[in-house]
FIMAR-386142 format. One record per residue (C-alpha): z, y, x. Coordinates in Angstrom, 1 decimal, always signed. Example, Ala and Ser with C-alpha at 12.3 -4.5 7.8 and 13.67 -1.06 7.14 Angstrom:
BEGIN
+--------+--------+--------+
|     zz |     yy |     xx |
+--------+--------+--------+
|   +7.8 |   -4.5 |  +12.3 |
|   +7.1 |   -1.1 |  +13.7 |
+--------+--------+--------+
This chain:
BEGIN
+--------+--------+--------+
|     zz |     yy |     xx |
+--------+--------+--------+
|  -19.5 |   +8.0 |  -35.2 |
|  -18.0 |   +4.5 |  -34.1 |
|  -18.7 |   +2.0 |  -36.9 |
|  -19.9 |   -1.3 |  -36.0 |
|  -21.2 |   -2.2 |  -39.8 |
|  -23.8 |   +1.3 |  -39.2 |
|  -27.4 |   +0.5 |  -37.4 |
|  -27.8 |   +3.1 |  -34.7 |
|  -30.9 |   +4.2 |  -35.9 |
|  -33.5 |   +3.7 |  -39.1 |
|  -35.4 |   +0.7 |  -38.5 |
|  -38.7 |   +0.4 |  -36.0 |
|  -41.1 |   +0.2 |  -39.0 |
|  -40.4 |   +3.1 |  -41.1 |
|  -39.7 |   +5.0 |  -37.6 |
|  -43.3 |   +3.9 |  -36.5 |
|  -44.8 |   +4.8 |  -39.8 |
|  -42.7 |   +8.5 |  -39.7 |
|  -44.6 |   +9.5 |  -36.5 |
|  -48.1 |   +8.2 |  -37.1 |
|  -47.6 |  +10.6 |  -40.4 |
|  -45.9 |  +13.2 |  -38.9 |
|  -47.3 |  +14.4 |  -36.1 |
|  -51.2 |  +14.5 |  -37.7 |
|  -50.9 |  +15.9 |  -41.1 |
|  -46.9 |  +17.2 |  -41.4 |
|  -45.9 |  +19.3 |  -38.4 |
|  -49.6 |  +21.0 |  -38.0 |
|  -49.6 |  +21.8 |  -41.4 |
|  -45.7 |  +23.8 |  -40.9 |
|  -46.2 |  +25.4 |  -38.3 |
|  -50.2 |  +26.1 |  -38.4 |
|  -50.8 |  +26.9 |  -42.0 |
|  -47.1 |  +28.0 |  -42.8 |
|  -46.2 |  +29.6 |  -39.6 |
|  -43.2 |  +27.9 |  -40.1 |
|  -40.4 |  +28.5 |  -37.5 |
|  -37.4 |  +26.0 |  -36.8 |
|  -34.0 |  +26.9 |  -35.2 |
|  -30.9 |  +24.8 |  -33.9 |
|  -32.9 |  +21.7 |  -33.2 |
|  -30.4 |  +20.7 |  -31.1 |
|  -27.8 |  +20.3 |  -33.6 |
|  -29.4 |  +17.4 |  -34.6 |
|  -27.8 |  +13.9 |  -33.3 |
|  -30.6 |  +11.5 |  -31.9 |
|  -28.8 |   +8.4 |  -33.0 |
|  -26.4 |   +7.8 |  -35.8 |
|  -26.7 |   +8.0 |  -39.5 |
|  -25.3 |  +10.8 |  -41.3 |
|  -25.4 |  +13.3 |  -44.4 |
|  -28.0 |  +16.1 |  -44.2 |
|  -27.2 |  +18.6 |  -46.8 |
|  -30.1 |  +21.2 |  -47.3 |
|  -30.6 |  +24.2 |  -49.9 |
|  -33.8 |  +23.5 |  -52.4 |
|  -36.7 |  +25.6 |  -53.7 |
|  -40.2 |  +23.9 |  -53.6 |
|  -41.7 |  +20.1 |  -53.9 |
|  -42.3 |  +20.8 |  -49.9 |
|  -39.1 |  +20.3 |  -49.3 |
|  -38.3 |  +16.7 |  -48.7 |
|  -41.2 |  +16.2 |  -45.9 |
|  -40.9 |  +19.6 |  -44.1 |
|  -37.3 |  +18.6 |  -44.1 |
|  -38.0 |  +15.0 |  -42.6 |
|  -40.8 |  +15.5 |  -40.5 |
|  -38.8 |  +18.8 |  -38.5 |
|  -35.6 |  +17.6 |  -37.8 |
|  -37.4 |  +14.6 |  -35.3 |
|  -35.9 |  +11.9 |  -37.2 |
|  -36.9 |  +10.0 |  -41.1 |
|  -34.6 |  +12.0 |  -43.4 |
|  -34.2 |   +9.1 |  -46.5 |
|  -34.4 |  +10.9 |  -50.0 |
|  -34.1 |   +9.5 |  -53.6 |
|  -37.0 |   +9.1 |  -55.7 |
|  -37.3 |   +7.8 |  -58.9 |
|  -36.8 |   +3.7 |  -59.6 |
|  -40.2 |   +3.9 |  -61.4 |
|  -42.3 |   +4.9 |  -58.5 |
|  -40.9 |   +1.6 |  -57.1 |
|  -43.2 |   -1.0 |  -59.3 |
|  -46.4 |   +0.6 |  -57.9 |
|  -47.5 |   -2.2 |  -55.7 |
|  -48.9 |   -0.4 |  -52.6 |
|  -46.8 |   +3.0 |  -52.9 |
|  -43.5 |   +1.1 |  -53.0 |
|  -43.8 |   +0.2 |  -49.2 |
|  -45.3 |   +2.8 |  -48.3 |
|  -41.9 |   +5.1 |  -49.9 |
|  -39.0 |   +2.5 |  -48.9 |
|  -41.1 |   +2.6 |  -45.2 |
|  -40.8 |   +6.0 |  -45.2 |
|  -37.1 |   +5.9 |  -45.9 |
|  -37.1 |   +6.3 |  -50.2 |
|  -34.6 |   +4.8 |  -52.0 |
|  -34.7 |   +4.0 |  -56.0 |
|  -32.7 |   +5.5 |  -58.2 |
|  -32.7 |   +5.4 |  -62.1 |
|  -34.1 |   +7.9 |  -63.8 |
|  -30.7 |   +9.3 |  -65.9 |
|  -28.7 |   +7.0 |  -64.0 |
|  -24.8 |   +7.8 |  -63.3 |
|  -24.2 |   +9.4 |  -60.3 |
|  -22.2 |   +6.2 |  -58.9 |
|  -25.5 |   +4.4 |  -58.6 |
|  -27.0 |   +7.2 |  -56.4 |
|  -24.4 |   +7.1 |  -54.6 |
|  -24.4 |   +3.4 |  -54.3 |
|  -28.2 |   +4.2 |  -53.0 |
|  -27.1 |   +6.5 |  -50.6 |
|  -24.3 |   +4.3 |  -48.9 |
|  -27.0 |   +1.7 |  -48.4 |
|  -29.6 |   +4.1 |  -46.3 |
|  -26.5 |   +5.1 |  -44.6 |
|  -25.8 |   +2.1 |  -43.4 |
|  -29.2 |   +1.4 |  -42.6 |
|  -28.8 |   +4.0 |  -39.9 |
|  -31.1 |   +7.1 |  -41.7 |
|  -30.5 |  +10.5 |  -42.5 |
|  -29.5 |  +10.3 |  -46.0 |
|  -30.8 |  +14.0 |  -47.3 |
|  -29.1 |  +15.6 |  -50.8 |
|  -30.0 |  +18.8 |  -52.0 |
|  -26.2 |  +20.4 |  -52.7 |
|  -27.5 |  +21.8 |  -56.0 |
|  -29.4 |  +19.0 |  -57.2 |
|  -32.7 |  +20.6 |  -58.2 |
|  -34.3 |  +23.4 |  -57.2 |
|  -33.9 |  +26.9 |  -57.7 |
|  -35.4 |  +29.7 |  -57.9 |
|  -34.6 |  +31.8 |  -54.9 |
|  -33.5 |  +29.0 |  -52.7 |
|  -29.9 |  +29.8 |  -53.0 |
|  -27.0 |  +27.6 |  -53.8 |
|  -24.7 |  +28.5 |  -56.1 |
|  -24.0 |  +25.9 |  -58.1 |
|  -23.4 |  +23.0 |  -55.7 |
|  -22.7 |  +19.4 |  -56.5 |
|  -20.1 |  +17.1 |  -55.1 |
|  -22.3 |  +14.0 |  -54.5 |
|  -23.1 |  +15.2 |  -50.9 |
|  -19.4 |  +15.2 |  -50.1 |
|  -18.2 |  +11.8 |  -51.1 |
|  -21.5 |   +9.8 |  -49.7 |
|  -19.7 |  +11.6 |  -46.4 |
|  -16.3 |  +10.5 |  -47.7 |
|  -16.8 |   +7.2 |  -48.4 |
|  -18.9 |   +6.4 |  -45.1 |
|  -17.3 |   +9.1 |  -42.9 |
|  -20.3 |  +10.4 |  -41.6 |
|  -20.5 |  +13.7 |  -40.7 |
|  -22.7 |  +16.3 |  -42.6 |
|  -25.4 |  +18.7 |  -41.1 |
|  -26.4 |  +21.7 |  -42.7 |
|  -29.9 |  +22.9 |  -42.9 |
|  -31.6 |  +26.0 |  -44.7 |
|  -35.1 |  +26.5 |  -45.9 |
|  -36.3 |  +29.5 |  -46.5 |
|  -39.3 |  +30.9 |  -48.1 |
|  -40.3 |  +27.3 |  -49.6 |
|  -40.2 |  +28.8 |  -53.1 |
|  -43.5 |  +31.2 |  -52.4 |
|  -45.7 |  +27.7 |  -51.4 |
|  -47.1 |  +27.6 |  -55.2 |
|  -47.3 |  +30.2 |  -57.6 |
|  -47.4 |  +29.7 |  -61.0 |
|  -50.7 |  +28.2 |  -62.2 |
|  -51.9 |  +27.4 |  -59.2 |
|  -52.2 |  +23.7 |  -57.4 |
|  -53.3 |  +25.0 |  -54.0 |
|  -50.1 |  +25.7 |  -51.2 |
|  -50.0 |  +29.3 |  -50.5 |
|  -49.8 |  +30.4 |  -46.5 |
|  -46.9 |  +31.9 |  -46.6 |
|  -44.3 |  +32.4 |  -43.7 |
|  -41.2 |  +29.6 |  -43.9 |
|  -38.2 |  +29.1 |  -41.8 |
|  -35.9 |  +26.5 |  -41.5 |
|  -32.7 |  +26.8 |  -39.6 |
|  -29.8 |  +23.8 |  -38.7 |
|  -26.7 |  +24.3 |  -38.6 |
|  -23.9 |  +22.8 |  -36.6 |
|  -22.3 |  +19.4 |  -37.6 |
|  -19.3 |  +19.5 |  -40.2 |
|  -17.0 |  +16.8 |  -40.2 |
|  -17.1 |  +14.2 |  -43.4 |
|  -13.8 |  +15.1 |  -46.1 |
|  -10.7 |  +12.8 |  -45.0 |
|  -10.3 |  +11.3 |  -48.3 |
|  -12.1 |  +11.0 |  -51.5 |
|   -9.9 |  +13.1 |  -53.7 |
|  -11.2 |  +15.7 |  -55.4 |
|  -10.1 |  +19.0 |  -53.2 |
|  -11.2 |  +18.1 |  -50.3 |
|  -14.7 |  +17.1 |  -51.4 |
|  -14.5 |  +20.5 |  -53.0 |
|  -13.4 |  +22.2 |  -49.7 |
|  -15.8 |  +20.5 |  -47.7 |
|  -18.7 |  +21.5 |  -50.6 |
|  -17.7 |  +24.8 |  -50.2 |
|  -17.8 |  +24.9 |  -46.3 |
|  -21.6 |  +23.6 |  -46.5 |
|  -22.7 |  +25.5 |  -49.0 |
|  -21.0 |  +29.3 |  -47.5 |
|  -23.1 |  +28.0 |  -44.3 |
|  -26.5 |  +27.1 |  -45.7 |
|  -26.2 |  +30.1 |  -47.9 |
|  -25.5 |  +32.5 |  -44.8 |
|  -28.2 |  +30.7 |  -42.7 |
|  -30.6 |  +31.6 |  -45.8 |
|  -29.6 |  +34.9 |  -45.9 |
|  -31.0 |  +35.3 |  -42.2 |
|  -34.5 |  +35.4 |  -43.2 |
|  -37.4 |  +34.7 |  -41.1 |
+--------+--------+--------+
């Protein structure tokens, strides 16, 4: 991606405070006590921002996400989470960006175009929330037209077997076996009109989906 107005990559702090949390506590912790497996790591640009769009079943998601791919993925949280003196830097560090809870989806997306241009991985779940089986079939359009509007390209990653991690009930992480699986690159939608963010929706979700459906 040539744009002069993008940073290459996120910024030294949060990258420095992304390792020094990574590589103790996140990483050990997938592929020790989940026996997690990861596949098409080299799909994954070293520089550049772009659009990671990801299938969604479990809380785990955003950090096993993040701390796998090798670089800060930058997720949404709550504008509320923002006023708590310590936790806010520790978040926005880490690559958090506020957002208002019932906000329009403009304002995301505003959000979005920001960390993008900061040089992160901007993640979006395609359905917006989780589900139940980690499948997407009911996928949103925001992912599309962050990529329209910046013309980033998207990547396409699957997680599968988050949705086991807690059972009902229960506060404690279950060991249970999870795979996560990148796809290749798909190029951004050339305009912002409503058909090709569809198409492009489309194309990722049919991809994540069938990388899903591979299993462990």
């Amino acid at each position: 991606m040539e744009n002069s107005e993008f940073r290459e990559r996120e910024p030294l702090s949060s990258l420095i405070l992304y390792y020094l949390f990574k590589s103790p506590i996140l990483v050990p912790m997938y592929h020790i006590y989940f026996r997690g497996r990861v596949y098409g790591l080299e799909n994954v640009p070293k520089k550049h921002p772009l659009v990671v769009v990801c299938n969604h079943a479990s809380y785990f998601d955003p950090p096993f996400l993040s701390s796998c791919l090798g670089r800060p993925v930058a997720f949404m949280a709550k504008e509320e989470l923002f006023s708590v003196p310590i936790l806010k830097e520790g978040i926005r560090l880490y690559g958090a960006y506020p957002v208002k809870r019932g906000a329009s989806d403009r304002s995301a997306i505003r959000s979005a175009l920001a960390a993008v241009k900061d040089g992160w991985l901007v993640g979006i779940f395609m359905q917006g929330t989780r589900t139940a089986d980690g499948v997407i079939d009911d996928p949103k359009l925001g992912a599309a037209m962050i990529a329209a509007k910046a013309q980033v390209p998207l990547l396409p990653v699957s997680l599968w077997g988050t949705e086991k991690i807690l059972k009902k009930g229960s506060p404690i992480p279950r060991s249970v076996p999870l795979t996560m699986r990148v796809g290749e690159i798909i190029q951004p939608p050339e305009s912002n009109k409503r058909q090709a963010l569809e198409d492009v929706t489309q194309k990722c979700t049919t991809v994540i989906n069938q990388l899903h459906a591979l299993g462990r």
